[in-house]
N, C-alpha and C positions, 0 to 999 in steps of 0.2 A: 471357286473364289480366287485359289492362287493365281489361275489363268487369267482372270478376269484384270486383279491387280499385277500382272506384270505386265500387261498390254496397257494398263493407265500408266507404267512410268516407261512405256514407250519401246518394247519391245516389239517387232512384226511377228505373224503368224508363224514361219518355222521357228524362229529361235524361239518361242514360245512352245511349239509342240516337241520342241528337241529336249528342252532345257528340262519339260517337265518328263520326258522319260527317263533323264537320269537321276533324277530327283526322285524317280520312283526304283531306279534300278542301282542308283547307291555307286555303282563302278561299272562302267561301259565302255566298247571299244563303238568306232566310228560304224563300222559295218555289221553290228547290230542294230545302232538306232538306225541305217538305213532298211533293214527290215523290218523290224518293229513300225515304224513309221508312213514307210514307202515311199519315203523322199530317195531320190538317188544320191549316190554318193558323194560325188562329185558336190551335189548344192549343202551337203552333210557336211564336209569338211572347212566349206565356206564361212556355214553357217557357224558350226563350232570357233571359227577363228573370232568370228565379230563375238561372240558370248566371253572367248576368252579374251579380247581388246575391253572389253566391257565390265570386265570387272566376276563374269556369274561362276564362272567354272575356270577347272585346272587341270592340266595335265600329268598322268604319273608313264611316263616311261623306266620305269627302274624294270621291268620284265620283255620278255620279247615281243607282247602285243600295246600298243599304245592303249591306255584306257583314261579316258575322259570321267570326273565327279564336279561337284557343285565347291562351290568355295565357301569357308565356313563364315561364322556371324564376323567376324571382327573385317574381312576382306566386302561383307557386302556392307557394313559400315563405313568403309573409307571409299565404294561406289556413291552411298547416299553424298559421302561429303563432298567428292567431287562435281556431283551434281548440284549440291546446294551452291557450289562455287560459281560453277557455270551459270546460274542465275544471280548472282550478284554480280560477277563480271559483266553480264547484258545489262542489267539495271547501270552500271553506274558507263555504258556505251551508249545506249540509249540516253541517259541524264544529258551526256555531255554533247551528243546529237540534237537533242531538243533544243539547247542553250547556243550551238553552232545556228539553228537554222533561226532560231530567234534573233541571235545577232546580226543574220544577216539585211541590208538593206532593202527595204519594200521599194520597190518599183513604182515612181508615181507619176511616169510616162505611155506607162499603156496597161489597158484593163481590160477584162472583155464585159462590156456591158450586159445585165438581165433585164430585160425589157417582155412587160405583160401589156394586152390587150384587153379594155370591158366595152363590151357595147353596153347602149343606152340601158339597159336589163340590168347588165350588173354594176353599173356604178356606184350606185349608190351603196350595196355591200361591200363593195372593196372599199369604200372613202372609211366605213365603220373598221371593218377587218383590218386596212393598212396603217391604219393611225398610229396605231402602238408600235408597230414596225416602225414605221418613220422616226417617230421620238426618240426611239430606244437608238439609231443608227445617231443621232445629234450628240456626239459628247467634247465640242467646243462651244466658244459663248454665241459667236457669230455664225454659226450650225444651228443655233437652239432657236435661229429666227426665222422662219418663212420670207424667205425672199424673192419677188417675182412681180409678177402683172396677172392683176383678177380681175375676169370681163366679171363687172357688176353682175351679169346673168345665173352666174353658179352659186351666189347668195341667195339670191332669189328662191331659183328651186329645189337649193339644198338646206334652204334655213335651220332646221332640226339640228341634220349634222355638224353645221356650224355653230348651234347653243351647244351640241354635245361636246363637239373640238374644245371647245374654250371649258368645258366642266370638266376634262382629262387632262388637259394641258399644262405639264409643269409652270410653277411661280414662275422659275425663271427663264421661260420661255416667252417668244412674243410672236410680231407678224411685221414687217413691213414693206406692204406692196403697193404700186402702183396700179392706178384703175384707171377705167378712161371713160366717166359719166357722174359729174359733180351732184346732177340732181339724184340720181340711183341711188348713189353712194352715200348721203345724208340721209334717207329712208332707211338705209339697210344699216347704218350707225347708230339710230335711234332702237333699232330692233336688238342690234348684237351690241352689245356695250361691255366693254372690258379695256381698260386702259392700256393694255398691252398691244392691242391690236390700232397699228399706227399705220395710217393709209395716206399717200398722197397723188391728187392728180394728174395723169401726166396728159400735158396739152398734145392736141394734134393725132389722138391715140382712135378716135374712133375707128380707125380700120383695122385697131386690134380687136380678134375676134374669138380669142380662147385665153383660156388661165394658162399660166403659167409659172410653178412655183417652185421653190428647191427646201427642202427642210433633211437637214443631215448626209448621207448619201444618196437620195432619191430626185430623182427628179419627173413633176410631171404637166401634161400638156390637161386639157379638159376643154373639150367641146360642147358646149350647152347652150351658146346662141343661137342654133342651127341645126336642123337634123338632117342625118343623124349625129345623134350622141355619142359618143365618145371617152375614153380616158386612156392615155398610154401613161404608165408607169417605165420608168429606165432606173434601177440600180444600177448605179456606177459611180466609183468617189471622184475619180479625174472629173468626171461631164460637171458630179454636182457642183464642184469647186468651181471650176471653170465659169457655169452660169451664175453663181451666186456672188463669184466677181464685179461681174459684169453689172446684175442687178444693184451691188451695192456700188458700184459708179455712178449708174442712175442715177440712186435716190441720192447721192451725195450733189448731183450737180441741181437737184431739183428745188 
């Protein structure tokens, strides 16, 4: 047990097998425990130094042989204390580390993009799986809106998870995208009804031919006019800002 607890407050192997033959042997010279032990002497004398830096043992030279003993309660109470010090000292280096790199300016010139792949297979679990992620990434007003271009086609074949989108979808969140099929877009209005979801057409757009939308940091593409299918996801806060500029220019000039 003693072994066991002086190796938890972080003694190594020798100073552990050293410390406890004097502990057993009350007053020792160095060139006993190096037989007792089998450690050579040499790493014997070392070892003794760092136990004596440490707080464990003492030296009595008052006779002609050196002899090494343990240190009494009151010396290994002022080892605990220096130790309890030593971890308050790192607590309040650490504190004040945390609060430095916190201060420090986030960089909102370059990022490195995470960007995921589903084929046609797994779309449709990712649109369920990513959802929450997406939201939970939206924490400004104009983040909390879907902004982009929806080929009519991903309503279509995703109807469900579009009634589910809007039954998760915080209050004050909404949508507003660009579409490019007035007649499409009237049918799939009638099915998905939520006043938050504000669509407008953008003329001359038939040759767009994927979604494209930005909600918080995500941005993503969806192929489903055409096979194959498709979905590329890109985390990244730069990209999303950047598009959802862009989109809300759009819808402003429209």
């Amino acid at each position: 047990m003693i072994k066991e607890n002086l190796a938890k407050i972080g003694l190594n192997d020798k100073e552990i097998t050293i410390y406890t033959v004097i502990i057993e042997s009350v007053k020792i010279t160095a060139q006993k425990i190096a037989q007792k032990t089998g450690i050579n002497r040499t790493t014997v004398y070392s070892t003794l130094k760092q136990l004596q830096e440490k707080g464990f043992i003492t030296e009595d030279q008052a006779g002609a042989s050196r002899y090494f003993m343990t240190t009494g309660k009151t010396e290994l109470q002022e080892v605990y204390r220096k130790e309890v010090q030593k971890i308050k000292d790192k607590k309040e280096v650490f504190t004040e580390l945390i609060a430095e790199i916190e201060s420090l300016p986030k960089s909102t010139s370059y990022s490195v993009p995470k960007i995921r792949f589903y084929d046609e297979i797994h779309i449709k679990d990712a649109l369920y799986n990513q959802l929450p992620k997406w939201i939970e990434s939206a924490d400004t007003d104009d983040q909390k809106q879907w902004w982009g271009f929806q080929d009519v086609s991903m309503p279509e074949q995703f109807e469900e998870w579009f009634h589910h989108h809007w039954e998760i979808f915080p209050d004050d969140f909404g949508t507003r995208l660009l579409t490019n099929d007035k007649g499409h877009e009237k049918v799939i209005s009638e099915k998905i009804t939520d006043e938050r979801r504000q669509i407008k057409y953008l003329p001359n757009s038939q040759q767009f031919t994927s979604t494209q939308a930005v909600l918080g940091d995500y941005v993503l593409f969806v192929i489903t006019s055409s096979k194959p299918r498709y979905m590329i996801e890109i985390h990244d806060k730069v990209m999303a800002h950047n598009m959802r500029e862009m989109f809300k220019l759009l819808w402003e000039k429209i």
